[in-house]
MIKOL-309527 format. One record per residue: residue in three letters; x, y, z of N, C-alpha, C, CB in turn. Coordinates in nm, 2 decimals. Glycine has a CB too. Example, Ala and Ser with C-alpha at 12.3 -4.5 7.8 and 13.67 -1.06 7.14 Angstrom:
residues 2
type,n_c1,n_c2,n_c3,ca_c1,ca_c2,ca_c3,c_c1,c_c2,c_c3,cb_c1,cb_c2,cb_c3
ALA,1.32,-0.57,0.78,1.23,-0.45,0.78,1.32,-0.33,0.78,1.13,-0.45,0.90 .
SER,1.28,-0.22,0.71,1.37,-0.11,0.71,1.29,0.00,0.79,1.41,-0.06,0.57 .
END
This chain:
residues 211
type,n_c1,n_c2,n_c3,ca_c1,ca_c2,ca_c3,c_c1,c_c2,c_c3,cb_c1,cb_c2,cb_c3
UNK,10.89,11.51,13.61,10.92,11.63,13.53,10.94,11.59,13.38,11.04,11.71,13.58 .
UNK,10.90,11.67,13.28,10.88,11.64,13.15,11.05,11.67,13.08,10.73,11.75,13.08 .
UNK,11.06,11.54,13.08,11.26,11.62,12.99,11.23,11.69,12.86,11.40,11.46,12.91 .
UNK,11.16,11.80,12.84,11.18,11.87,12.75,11.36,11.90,12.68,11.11,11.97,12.80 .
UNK,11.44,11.93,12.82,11.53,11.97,12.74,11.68,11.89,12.70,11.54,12.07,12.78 .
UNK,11.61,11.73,12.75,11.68,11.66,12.64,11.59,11.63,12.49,11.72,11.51,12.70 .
UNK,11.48,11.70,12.45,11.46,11.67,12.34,11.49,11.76,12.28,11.37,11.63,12.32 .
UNK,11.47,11.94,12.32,11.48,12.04,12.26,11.64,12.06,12.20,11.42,12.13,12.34 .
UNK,11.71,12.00,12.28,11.87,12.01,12.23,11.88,11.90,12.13,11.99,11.98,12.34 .
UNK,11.80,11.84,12.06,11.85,11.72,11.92,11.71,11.83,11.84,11.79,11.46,11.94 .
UNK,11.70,11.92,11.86,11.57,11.94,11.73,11.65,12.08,11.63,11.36,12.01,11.83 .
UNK,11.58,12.08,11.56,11.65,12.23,11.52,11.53,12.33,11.58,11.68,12.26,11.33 .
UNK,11.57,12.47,11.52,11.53,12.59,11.59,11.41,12.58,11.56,11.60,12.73,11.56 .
UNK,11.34,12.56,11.44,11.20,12.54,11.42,11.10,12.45,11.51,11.19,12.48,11.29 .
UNK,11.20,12.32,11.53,11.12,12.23,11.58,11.15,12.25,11.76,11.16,12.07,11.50 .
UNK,11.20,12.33,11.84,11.23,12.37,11.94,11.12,12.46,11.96,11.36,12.40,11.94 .
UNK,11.09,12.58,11.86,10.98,12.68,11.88,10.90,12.64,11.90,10.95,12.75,11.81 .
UNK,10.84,12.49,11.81,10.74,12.42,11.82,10.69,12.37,11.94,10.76,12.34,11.75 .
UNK,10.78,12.34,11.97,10.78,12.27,12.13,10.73,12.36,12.24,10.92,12.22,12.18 .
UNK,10.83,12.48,12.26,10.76,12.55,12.32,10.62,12.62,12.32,10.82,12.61,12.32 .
UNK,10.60,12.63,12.21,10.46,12.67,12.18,10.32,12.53,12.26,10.46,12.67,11.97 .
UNK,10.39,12.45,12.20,10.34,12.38,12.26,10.25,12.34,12.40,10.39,12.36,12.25 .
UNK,10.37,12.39,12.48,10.38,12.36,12.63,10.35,12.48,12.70,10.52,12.30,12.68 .
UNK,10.31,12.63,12.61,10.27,12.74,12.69,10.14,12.73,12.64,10.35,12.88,12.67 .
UNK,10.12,12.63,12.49,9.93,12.64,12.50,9.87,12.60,12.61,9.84,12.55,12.39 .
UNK,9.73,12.62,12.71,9.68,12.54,12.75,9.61,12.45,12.69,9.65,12.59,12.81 .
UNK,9.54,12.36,12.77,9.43,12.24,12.69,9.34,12.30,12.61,9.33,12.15,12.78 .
UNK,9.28,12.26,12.50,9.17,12.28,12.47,9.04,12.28,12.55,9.18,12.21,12.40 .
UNK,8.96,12.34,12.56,8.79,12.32,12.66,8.73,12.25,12.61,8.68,12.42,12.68 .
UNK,8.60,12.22,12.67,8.49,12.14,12.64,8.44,12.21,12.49,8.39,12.14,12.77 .
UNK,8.47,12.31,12.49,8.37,12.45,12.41,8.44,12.43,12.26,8.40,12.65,12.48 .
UNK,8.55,12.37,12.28,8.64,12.37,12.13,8.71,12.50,12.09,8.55,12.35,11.99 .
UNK,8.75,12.60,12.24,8.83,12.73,12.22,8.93,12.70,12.31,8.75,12.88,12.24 .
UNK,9.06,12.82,12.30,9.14,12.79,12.41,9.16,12.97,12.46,9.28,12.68,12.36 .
UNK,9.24,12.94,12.60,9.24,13.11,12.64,9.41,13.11,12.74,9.05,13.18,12.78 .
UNK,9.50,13.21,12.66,9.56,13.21,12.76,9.60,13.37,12.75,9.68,13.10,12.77 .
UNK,9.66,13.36,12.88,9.65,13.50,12.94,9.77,13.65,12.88,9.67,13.46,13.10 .
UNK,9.81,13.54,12.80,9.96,13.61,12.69,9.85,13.59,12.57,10.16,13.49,12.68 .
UNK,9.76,13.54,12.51,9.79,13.50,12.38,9.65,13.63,12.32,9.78,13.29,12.35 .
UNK,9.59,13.67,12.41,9.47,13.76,12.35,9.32,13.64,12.41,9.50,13.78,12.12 .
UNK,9.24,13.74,12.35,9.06,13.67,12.35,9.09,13.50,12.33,8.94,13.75,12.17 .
UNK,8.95,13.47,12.33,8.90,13.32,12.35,8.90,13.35,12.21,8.75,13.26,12.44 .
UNK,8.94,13.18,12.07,8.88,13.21,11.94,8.82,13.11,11.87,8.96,13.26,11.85 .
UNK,8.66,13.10,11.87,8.53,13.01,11.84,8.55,12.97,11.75,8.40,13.06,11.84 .
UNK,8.45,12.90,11.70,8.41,12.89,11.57,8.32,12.96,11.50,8.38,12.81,11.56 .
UNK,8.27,13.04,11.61,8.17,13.14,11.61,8.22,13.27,11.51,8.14,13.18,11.78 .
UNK,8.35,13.32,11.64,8.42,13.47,11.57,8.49,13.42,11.46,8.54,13.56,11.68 .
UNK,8.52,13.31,11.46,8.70,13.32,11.34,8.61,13.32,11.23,8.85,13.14,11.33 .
UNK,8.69,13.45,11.11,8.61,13.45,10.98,8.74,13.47,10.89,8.47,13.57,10.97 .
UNK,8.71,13.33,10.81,8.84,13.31,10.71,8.79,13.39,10.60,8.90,13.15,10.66 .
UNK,8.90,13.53,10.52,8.90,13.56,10.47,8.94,13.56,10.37,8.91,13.59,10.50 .
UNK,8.90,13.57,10.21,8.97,13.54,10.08,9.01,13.64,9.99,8.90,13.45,10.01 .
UNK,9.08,13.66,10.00,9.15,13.77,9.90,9.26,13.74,9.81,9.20,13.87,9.96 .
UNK,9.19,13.78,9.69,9.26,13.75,9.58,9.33,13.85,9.46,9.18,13.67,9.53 .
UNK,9.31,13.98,9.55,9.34,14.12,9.48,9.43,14.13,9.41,9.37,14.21,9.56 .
UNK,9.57,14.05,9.44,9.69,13.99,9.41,9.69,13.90,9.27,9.73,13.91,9.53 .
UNK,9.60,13.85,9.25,9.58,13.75,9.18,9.53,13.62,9.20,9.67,13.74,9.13 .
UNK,9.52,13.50,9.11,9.49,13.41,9.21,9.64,13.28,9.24,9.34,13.34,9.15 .
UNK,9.74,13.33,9.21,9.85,13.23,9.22,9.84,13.14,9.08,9.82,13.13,9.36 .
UNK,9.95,13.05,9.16,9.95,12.96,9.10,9.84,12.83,9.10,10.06,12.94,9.12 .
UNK,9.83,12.75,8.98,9.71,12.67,8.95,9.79,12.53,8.94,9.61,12.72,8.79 .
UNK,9.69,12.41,9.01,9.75,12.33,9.01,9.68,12.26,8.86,9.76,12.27,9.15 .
UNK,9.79,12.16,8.79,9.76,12.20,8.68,9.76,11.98,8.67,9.90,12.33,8.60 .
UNK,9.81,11.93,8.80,9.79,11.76,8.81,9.90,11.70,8.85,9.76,11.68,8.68 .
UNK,9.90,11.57,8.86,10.01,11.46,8.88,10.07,11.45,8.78,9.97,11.33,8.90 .
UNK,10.19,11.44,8.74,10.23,11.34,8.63,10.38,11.26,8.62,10.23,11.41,8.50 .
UNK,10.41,11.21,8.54,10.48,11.06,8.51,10.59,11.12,8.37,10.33,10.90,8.45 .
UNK,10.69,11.06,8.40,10.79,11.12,8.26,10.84,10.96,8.20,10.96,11.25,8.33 .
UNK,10.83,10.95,8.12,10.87,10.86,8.03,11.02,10.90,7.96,10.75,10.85,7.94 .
UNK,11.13,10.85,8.02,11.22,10.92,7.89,11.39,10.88,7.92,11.20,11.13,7.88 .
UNK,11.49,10.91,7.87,11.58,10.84,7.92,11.62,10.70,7.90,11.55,10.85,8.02 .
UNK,11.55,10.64,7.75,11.57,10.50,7.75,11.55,10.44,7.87,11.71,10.47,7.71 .
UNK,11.44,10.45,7.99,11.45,10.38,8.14,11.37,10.27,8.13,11.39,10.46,8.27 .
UNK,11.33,10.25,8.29,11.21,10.09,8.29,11.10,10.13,8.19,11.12,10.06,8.48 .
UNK,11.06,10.21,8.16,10.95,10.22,8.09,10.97,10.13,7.94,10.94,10.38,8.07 .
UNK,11.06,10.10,7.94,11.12,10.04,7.81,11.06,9.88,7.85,11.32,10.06,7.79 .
UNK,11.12,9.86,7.95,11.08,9.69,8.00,10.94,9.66,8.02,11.14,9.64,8.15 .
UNK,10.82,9.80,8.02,10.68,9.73,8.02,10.64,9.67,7.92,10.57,9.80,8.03 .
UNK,10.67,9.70,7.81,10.63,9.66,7.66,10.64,9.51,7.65,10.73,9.73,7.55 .
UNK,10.73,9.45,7.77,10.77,9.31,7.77,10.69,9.21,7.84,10.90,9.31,7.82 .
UNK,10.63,9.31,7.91,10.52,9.22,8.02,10.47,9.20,7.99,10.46,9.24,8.12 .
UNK,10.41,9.00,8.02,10.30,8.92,8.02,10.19,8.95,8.04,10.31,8.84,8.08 .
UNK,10.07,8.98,7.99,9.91,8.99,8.03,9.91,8.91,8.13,9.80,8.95,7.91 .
UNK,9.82,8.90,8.19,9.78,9.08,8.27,9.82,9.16,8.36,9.69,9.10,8.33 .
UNK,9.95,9.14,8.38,10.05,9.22,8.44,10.07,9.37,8.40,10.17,9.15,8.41 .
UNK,10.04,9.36,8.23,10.14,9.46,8.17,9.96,9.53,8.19,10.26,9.43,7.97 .
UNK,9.89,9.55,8.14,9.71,9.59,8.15,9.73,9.65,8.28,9.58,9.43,8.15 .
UNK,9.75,9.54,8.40,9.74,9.61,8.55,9.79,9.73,8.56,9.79,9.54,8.65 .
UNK,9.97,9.70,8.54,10.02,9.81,8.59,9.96,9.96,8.46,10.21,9.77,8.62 .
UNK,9.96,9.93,8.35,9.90,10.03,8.30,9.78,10.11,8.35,9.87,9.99,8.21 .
UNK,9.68,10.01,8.43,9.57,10.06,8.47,9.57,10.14,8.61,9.50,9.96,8.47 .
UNK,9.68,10.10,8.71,9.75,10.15,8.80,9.79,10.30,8.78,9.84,10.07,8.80 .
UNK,9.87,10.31,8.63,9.93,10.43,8.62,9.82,10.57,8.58,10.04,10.39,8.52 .
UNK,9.72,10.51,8.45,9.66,10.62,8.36,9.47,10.59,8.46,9.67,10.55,8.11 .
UNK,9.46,10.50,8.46,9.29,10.50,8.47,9.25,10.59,8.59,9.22,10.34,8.50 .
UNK,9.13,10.67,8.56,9.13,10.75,8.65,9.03,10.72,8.79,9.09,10.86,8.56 .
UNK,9.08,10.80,8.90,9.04,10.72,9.03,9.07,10.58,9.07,8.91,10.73,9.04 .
UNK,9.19,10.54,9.05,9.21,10.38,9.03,9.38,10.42,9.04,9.13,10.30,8.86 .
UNK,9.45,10.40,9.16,9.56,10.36,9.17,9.63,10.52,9.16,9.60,10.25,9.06 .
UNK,9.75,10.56,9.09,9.81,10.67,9.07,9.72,10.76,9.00,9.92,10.65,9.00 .
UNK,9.64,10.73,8.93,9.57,10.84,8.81,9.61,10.97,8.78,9.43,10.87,8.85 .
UNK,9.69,10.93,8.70,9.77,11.03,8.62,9.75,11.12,8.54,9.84,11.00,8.57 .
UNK,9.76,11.26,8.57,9.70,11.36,8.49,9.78,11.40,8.37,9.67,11.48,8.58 .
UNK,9.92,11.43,8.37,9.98,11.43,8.27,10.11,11.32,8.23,10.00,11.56,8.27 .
UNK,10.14,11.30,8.15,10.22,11.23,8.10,10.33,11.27,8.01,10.16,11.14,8.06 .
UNK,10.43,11.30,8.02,10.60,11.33,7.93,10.67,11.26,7.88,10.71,11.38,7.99 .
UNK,10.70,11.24,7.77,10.75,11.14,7.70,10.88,11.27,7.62,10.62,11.05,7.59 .
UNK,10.98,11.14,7.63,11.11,11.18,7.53,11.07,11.17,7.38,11.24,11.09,7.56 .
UNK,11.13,11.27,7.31,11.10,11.27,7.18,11.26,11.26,7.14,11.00,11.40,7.13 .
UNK,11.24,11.15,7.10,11.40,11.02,7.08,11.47,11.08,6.94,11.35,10.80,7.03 .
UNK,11.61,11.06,7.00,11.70,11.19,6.90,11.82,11.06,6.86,11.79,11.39,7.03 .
UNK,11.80,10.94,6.89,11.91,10.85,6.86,12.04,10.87,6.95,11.94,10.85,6.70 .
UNK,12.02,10.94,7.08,12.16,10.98,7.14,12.15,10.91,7.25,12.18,11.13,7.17 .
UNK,12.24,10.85,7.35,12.26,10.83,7.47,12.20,10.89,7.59,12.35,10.82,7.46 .
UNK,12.08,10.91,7.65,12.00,11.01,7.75,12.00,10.97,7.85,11.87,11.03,7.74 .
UNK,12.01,10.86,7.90,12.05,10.83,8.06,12.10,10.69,8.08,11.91,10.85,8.18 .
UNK,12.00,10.59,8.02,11.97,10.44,8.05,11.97,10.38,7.93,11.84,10.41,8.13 .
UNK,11.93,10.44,7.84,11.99,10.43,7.68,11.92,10.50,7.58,11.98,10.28,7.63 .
UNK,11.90,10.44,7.47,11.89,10.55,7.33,11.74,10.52,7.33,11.99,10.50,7.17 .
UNK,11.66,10.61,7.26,11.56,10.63,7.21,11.52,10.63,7.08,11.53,10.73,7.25 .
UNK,11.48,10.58,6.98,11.52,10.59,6.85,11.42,10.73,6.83,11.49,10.45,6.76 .
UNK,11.55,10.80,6.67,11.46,10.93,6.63,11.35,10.93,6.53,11.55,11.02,6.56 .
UNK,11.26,10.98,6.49,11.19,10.92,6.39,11.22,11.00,6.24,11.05,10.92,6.43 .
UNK,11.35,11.06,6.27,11.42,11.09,6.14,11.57,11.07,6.13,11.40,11.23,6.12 .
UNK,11.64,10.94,6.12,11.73,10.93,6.13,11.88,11.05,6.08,11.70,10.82,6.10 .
UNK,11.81,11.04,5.94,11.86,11.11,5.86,11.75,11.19,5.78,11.95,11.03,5.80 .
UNK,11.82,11.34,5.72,11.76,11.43,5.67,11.69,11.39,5.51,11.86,11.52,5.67 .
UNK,11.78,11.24,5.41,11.69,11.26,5.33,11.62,11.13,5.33,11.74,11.31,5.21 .
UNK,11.58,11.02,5.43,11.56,10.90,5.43,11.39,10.98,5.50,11.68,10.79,5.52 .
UNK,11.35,11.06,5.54,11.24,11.07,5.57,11.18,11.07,5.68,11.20,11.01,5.52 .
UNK,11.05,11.05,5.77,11.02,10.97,5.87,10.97,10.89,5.87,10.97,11.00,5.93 .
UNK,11.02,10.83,6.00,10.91,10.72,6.06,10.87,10.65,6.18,10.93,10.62,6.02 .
UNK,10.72,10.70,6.17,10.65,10.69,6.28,10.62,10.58,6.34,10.57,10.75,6.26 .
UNK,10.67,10.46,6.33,10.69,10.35,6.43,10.77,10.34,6.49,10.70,10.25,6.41 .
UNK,10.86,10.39,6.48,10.98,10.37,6.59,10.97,10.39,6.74,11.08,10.46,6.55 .
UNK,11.03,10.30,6.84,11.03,10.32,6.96,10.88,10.28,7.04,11.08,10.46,6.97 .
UNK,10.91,10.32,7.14,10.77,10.28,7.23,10.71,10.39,7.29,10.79,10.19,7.36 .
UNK,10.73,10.53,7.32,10.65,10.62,7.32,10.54,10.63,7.29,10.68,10.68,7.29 .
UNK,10.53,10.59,7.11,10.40,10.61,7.07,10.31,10.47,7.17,10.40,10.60,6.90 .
UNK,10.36,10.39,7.15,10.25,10.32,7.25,10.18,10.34,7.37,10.30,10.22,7.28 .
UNK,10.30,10.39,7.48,10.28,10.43,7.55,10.16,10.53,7.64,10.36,10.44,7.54 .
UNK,10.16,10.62,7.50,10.08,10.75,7.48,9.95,10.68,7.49,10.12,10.83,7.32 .
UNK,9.94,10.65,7.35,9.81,10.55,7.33,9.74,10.48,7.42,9.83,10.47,7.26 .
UNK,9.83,10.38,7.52,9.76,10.35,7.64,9.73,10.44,7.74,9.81,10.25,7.69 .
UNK,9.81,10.50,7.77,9.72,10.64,7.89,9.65,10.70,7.81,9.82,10.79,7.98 .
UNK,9.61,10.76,7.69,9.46,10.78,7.67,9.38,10.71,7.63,9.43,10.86,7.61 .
UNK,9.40,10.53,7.61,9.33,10.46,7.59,9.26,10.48,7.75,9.39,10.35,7.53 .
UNK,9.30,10.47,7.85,9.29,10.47,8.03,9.20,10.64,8.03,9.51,10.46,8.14 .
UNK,9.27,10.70,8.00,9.19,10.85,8.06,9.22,10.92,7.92,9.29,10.95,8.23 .
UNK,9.13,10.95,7.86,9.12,11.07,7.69,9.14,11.19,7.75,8.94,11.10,7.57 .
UNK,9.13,11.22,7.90,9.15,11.40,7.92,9.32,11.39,7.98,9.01,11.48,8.09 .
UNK,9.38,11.29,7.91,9.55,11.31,7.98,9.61,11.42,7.91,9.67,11.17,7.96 .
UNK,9.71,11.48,7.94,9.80,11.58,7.88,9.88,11.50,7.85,9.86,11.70,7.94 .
UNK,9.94,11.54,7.77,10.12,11.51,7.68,10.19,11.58,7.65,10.14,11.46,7.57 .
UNK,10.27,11.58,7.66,10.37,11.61,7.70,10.51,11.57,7.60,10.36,11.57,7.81 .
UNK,10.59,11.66,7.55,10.71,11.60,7.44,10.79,11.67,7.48,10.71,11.61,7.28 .
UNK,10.90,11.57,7.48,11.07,11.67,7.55,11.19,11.63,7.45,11.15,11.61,7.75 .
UNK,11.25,11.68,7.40,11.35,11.60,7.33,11.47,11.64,7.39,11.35,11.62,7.17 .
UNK,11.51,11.49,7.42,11.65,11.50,7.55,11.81,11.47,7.43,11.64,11.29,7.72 .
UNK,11.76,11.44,7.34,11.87,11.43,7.24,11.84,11.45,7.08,11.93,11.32,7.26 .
UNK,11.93,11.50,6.97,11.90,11.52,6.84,11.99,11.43,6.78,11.91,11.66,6.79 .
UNK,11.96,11.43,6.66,12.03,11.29,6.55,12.13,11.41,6.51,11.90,11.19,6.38 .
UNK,12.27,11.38,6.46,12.34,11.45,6.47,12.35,11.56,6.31,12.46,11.37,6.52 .
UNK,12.28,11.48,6.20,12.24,11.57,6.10,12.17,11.71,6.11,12.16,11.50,6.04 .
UNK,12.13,11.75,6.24,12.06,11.82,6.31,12.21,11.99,6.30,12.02,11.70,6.47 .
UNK,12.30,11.93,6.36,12.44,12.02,6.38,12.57,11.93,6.33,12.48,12.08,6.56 .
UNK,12.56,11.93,6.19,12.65,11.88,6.11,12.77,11.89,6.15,12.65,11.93,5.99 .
UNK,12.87,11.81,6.19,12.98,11.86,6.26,13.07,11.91,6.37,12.98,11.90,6.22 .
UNK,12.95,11.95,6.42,12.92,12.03,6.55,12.80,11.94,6.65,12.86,12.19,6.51 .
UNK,12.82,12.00,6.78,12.70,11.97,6.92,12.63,11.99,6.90,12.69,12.02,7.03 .
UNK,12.62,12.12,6.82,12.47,12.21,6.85,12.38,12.20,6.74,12.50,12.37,6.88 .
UNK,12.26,12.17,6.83,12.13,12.14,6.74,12.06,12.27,6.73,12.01,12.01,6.80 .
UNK,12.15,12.39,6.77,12.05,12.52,6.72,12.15,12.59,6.64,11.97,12.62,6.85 .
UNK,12.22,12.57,6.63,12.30,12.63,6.50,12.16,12.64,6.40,12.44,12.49,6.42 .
UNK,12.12,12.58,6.32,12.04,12.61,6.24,11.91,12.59,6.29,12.05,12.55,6.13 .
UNK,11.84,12.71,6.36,11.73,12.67,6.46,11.59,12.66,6.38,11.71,12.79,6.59 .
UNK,11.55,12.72,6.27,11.47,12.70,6.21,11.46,12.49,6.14,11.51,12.83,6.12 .
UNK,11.53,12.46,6.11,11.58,12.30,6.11,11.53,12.23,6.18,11.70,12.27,6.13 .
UNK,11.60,12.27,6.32,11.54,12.19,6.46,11.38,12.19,6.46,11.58,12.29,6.62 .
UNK,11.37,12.29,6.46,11.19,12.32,6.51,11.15,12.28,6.42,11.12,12.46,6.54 .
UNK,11.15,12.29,6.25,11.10,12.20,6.16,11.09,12.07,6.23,11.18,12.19,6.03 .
UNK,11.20,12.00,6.28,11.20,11.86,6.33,11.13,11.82,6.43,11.33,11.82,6.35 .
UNK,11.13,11.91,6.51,11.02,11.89,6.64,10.87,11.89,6.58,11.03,12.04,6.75 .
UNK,10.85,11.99,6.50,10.72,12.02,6.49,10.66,11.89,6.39,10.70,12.17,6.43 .
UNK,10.78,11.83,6.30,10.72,11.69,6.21,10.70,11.59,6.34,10.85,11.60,6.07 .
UNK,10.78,11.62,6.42,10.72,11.51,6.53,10.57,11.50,6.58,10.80,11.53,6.66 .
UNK,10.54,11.62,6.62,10.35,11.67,6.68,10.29,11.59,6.53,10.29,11.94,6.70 .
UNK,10.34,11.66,6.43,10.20,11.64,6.31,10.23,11.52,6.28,10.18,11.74,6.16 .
UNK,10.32,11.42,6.32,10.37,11.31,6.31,10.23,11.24,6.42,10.54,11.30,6.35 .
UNK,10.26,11.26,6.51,10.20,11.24,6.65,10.03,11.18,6.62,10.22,11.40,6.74 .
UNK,10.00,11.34,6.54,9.88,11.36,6.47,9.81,11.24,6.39,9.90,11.47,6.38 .
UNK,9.88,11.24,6.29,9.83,11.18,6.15,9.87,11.00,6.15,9.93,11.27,6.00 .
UNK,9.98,11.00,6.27,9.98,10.84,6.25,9.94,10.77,6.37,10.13,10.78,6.21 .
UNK,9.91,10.83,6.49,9.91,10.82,6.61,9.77,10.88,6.68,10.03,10.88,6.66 .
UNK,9.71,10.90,6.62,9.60,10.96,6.66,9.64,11.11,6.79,9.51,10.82,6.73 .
UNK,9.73,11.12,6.84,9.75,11.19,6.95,9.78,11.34,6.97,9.83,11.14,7.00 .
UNK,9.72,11.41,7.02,9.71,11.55,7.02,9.83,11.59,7.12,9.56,11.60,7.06 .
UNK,9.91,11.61,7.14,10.05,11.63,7.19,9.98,11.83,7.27,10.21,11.63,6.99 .
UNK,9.99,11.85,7.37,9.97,12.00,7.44,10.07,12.04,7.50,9.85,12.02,7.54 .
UNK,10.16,12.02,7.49,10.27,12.03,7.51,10.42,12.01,7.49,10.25,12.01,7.57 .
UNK,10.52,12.12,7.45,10.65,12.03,7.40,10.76,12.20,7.44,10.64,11.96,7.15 .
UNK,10.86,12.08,7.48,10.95,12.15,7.50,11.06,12.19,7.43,10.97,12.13,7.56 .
UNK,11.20,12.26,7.45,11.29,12.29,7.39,11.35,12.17,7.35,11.35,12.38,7.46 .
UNK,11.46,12.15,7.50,11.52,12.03,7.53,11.52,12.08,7.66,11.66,11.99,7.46 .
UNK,11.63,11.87,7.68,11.59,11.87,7.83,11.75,11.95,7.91,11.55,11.67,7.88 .
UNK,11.81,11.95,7.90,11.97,11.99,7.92,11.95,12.10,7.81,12.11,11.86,7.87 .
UNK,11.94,12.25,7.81,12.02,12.32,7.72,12.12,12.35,7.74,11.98,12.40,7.68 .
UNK,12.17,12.38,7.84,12.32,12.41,7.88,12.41,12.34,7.79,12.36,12.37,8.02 .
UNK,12.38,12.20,7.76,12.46,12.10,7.73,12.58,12.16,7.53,12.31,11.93,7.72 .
UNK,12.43,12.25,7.50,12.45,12.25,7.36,12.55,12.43,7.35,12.25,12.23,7.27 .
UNK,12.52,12.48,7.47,12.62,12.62,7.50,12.73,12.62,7.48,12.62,12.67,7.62 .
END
């Protein structure tokens, strides 16, 4: 006798229905249909006709894989790797059909603050010193996933602001016109010294934080 019901008592209710279902299908036939006498008609391959309707709309679009860079994390320690170590795993991550092949990629847009694992540098430290667009490893980063695949997205999040940003204060939207000036020298930053077309950027990563 089949102990079903020492297994059906460790499963939950889903995986119990399952079971039963199971054990009231009959076998499959030679024919590739099955028939039981509760469940309705025989169903072929012949009759079954999958229907598409999209009247509704068409949903949601899947839009790829991707990888977040940010957080001061390990991403920081590739920059350190020996050839051809550091090449591989790059090639692993961005080249396409070859390992992960990553469709989009997120990078922190570094505010000089503490974000998880450590600091990111900003590329405006302060308001009248200017920018600068070497700072940090992002930009590298960038550059090798579309060195690997030119059709990658990017992606910009800024998980922290330099504190010239909310003089005195937390908050980097106190003067929100400011901020977004500062975000947006980042993209045309991105642009003009980096070759990189940035399709994406966000607020921040925590807004609550600044409430």
């Amino acid at each position: 006798m089949f102990p079903y019901k020492v297994w059906t008592n460790r499963l939950r209710a889903e995986g119990r229905l399952l079971l039963w279902l199971l054990l009231l299908l009959t076998p499959l036939s030679a024919t590739g249909s099955f028939r039981h006498k509760k469940l309705g008609p025989v169903v072929t391959p012949q009759t079954f006709r999958y229907i598409l309707d999209d009247s509704a709309g068409h949903g949601r679009v899947f839009d790829g894989i991707g990888a977040i860079s940010s957080g001061g994390a390990t991403s920081r320690l590739l920059l350190n790797y020996r050839e051809p170590y550091r090449s591989e795993i790059l090639d692993y991550l961005f080249k396409p059909n070859f390992g992960a092949s990553l469709h989009i990629l997120k990078v922190e847009v570094g505010g000089d603050g503490q974000t998880t694992d450590g600091t990111e540098p900003s590329h405006m430290h302060f308001k009248q010193e200017g920018a600068d667009y070497r700072r940090g490893y992002e930009w590298w980063l960038m550059k090798e996933a579309k060195k690997r695949n030119p059709n990658i997205k990017l992606i910009g999040l800024p998980w922290s602001f330099p504190g010239w940003l909310g003089p005195g204060r937390t908050d980097p939207y106190e003067n929100i016109t400011m901020t977004a000036l500062y975000v947006v020298s980042w993209i045309l930053g991105a642009k003009k010294h980096h070759k990189l077309d940035i399709d994406y950027i966000g607020v921040s990563n925590i807004f609550e934080f600044y409430l």
